[in-house]
N, C-alpha and C positions, 0 to 999 in steps of 0.2 A: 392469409399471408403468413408467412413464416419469420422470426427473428430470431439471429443469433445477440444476444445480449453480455458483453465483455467490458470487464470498467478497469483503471488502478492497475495500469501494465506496469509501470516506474523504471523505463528503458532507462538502461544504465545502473541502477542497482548496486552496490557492492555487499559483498559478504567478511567486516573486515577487512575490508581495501583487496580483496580479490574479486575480479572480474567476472559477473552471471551473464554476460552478454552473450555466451555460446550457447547457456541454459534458456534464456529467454528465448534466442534461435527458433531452437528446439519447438519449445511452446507454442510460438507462433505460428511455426510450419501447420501442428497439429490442428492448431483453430482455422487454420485457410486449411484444411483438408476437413474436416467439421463442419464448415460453412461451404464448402462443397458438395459433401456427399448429402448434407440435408436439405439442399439446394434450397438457401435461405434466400429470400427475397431481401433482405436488411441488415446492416449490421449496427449494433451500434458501439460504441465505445464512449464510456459514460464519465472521460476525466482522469487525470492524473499519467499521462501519457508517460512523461520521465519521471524519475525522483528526482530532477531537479531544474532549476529553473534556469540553469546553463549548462545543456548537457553537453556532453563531448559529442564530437563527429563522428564518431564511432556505433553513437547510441543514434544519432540524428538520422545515419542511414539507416541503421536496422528499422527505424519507426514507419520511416516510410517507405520501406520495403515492405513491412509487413503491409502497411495499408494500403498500397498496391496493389500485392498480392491478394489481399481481400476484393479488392472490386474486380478485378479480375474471374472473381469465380462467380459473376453475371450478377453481384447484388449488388447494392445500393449503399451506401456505406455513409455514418455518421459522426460526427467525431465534434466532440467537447471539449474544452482544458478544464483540468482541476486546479486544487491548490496550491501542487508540486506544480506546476506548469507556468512557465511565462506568457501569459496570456498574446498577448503582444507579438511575441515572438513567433506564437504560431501564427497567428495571422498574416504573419510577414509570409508562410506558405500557402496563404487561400488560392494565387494563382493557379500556382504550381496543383494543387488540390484540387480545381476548377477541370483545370485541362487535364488532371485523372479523374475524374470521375466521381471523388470524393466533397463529401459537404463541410467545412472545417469552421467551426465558429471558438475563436481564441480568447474573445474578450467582448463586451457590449457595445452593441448598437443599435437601430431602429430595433423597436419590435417585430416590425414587418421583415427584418432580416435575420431572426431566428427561428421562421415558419418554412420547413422544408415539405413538400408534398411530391407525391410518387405516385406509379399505378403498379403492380405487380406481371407478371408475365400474363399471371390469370385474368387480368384484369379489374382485380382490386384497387380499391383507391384509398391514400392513406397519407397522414398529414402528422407530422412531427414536432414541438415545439420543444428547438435546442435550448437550452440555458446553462452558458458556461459557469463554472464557478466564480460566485460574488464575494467579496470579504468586506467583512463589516464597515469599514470605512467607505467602502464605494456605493452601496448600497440605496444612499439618496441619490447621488449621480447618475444611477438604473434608472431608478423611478424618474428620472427628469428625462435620459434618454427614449424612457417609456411614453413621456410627452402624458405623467400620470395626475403631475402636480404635488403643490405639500401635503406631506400626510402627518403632519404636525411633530413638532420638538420631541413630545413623548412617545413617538413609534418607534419600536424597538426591530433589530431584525428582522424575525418573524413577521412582522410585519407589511415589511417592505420585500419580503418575498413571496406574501400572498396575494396583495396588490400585484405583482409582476407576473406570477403564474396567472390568475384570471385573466390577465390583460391576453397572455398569448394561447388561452384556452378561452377566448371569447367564445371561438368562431367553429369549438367544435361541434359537430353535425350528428347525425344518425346515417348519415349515409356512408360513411369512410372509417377507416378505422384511426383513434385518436389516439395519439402518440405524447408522451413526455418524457424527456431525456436531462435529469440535471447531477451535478455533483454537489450534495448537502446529507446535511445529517438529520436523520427526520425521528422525532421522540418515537422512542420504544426498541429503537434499531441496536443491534448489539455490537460495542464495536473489535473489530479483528485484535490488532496490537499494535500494527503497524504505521496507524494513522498518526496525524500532529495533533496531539494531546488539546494544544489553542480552537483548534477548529472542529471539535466534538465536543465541547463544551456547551454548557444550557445556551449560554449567549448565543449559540451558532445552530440551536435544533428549533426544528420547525415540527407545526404539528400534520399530522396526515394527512388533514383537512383541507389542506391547501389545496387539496388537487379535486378536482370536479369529479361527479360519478358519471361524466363521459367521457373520460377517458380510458380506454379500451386497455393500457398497459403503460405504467410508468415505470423506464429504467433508469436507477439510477446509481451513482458511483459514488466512494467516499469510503463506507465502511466496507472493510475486506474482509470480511464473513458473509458469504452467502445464505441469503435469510428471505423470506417476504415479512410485508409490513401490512398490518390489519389497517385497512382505510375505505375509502369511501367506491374507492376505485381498485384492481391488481394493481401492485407497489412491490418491488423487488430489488435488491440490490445481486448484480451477478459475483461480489466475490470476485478476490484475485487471482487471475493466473499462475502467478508462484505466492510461495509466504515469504516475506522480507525480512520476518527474522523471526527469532525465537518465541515470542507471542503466539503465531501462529502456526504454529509446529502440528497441532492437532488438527488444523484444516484442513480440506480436500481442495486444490486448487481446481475448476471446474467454470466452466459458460454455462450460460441459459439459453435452451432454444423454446421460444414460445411461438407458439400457434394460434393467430387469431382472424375474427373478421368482425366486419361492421357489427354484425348482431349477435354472434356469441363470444362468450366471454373467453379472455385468454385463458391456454391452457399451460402451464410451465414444467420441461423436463431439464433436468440437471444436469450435463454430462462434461465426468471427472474430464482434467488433463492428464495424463498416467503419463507424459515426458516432463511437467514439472521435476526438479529436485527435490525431494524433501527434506527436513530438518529433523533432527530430532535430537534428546539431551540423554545423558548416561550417567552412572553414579555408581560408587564403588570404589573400593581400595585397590592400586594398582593390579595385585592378584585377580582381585575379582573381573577388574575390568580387561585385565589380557583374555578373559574366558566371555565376554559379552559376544552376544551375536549382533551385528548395526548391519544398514544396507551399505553397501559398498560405494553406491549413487552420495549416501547422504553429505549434507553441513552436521558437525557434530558439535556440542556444546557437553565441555565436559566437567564435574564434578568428583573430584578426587578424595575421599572422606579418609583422611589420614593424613598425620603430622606431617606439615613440609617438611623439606628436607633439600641439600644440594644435590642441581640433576633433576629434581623430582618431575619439576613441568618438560623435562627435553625426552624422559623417557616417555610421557602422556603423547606428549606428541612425537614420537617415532612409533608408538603402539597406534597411534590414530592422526596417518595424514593427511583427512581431513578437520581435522579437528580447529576450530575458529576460535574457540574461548574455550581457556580450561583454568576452570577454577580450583583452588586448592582450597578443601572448607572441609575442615578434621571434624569426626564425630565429637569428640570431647575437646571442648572448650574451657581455659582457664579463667571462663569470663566471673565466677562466683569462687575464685580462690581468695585468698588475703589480700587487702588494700593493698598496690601498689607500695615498695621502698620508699624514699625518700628518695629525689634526683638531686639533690645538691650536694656536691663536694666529691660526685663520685665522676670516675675517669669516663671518655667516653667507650671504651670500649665494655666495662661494665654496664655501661647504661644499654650500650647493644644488647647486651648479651642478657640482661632481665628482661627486655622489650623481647626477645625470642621466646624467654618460660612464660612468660606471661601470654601469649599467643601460640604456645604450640607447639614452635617450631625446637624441636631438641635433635639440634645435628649442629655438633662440637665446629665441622666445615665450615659453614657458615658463619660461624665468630670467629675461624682464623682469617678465611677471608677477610672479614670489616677490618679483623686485626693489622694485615696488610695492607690493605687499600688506605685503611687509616696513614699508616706510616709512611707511604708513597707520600700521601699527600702532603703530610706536616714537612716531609722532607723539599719536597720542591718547593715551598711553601719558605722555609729556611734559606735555599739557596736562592730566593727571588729575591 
């Protein structure tokens, strides 16, 4: 059988409070024409569907438009929440989800309802164990759903998500091909940038081992760097379809198509998204930077290595209107000049104006300004 492998969509996204929803679009067009033309038996989607846990309507339709449109192209289609995800909430569209065609598991329940099975067109037969994202606090409440019992005071995470894997890889076979699908962070995994700092933490990694050596192919979602993970079993993470920010600027935004069956082992091919947006960061003194060559397409993150100055950010960004963050960070810093003056007894418009040499910034404008704003203010200030 065939799978296409896609985790960490985070519909809705912002770049700086401008909207990637046209960009995601894009993206997803290209993964429903991907999982078409490699006429995938499966898809999965491994988690983290919005970046947020109340998205707008806007992001709500694209979601499930895309997953529409994915089952549409005759697969089979899987679908997780992650951490960004209201678990809950998505469950609130299992119906909806049902009556398309789609398998949607948002939050915990029986074991027996995280076990999807299938046959392929070929006649493959193949068996999946969904597990949406758990956070640490709920994690005995799994294991009671799991009807596992207590696994004592001192079981930490990890271990109440190896108990929970076994339980729903009891019953895998030799005869079908054996599927696992979760959004966790598994030791050794490298993470993207974009993830929540809380839930890549040791307390939230688990080790490889979890997963049995029949399991034919575990996809899983969470870190957005596309990577595999040396384990007992194939262990993959597919990486995000866009980079969400500057972290990930170096990534290749890409899905996994893997190829497998009951008796051979999976095989995994990479293939990029090339309608992603990219990111990318620049650096240089105004001069230098009017002469940069950037893609036209990109987010730009800019670095200005010269004294501020008034004006300086509105030229940066009339030279680059994409630019989302532009920093002004001068080569030479006063930071090992003379201690600080003494601030008492001085006006404040001096005190401005040493807070400017002392960082940098030498443009006389900029202290006439304070100078004025100053006197605005003490004036109305007066008349109040």
């Amino acid at each position: 059988m065939r799978i296409l492998h896609t985790s960490d969509w985070h519909v809705g996204v912002t770049m700086k409070g401008r909207s990637r929803l046209d960009e995601q679009r894009a993206v997803f067009k290209q993964i429903v024409d991907i999982t078409r033309d490699e006429q995938a038996d499966l898809v999965i989607v491994a988690g983290d569907l919005f970046d947020t846990a109340s998205p707008s309507s806007e992001a709500q339709k694209l979601l499930t438009a895309a997953l529409s449109a994915l089952h549409q192209t005759g697969a089979e289609v899987v679908v997780i929440a992650g951490n960004h995800d209201n678990g809950r909430a998505l469950d609130a569209l299992r119906e909806w989800a049902r009556a398309a065609g789609i398998h949607l598991r948002g939050s915990l329940g029986k074991a027996a309802d995280h076990l999807v099975t299938g046959t392929t067109r070929d006649g493959e037969r193949w068996k999946i164990a969904a597990l949406p994202f758990i956070a640490q606090r709920h994690a005995v409440r799994a294991a009671e759903l799991f009807e596992l019992g207590a696994s004592g005071a001192e079981a930490n995470y990890a271990d109440h998500l190896r108990r929970l894997v076994a339980a729903l890889t009891q019953d895998f076979g030799p005869d079908t091909v054996n599927l696992f699908t979760g959004h966790l962070t598994v030791v050794g995994g490298k993470v993207g940038g974009g993830e929540r700092e809380v839930h890549t933490v040791a307390d939230y990694a688990v080790p490889a081992a979890i997963f049995p050596p029949t399991t034919s192919y575990a996809a899983l979602g969470h870190l957005h760097k596309a990577q595999a993970i040396n384990g007992p079993c194939p262990i993959r993470y597919s990486g995000g379809p866009i980079a969400v920010d500057f972290g990930e600027e170096d990534h290749t935004p890409s899905v996994a198509v893997v190829d497998v069956t009951a008796g051979t082992p999976a095989r995994v091919r990479t293939v990029p998204l090339t309608a992603a947006v990219p990111l990318a960061t620049v650096r240089g003194t105004l001069e230098q930077l009017a002469k940069a060559t950037v893609d036209d397409r990109a987010w730009l993150r800019v670095f200005v290595t010269e004294p501020a100055r008034a004006g300086l950010r509105g030229e940066v960004a009339d030279l680059f209107p994409r630019a989302v963050q532009i920093h002004i960070d001068p080569v030479a810093r006063l930071a090992e000049a003379a201690p600080r003056e003494r601030r008492s007894g001085r006006s404040p418009g001096e005190l401005f104006t040493a807070y400017l040499a002392e960082n940098g910034h030498d443009d006389p404008a900029v202290a006439g300004l304070f100078a004025k704003l100053y006197e605005d203010t003490q004036t109305v200030a007066e008349e109040s």
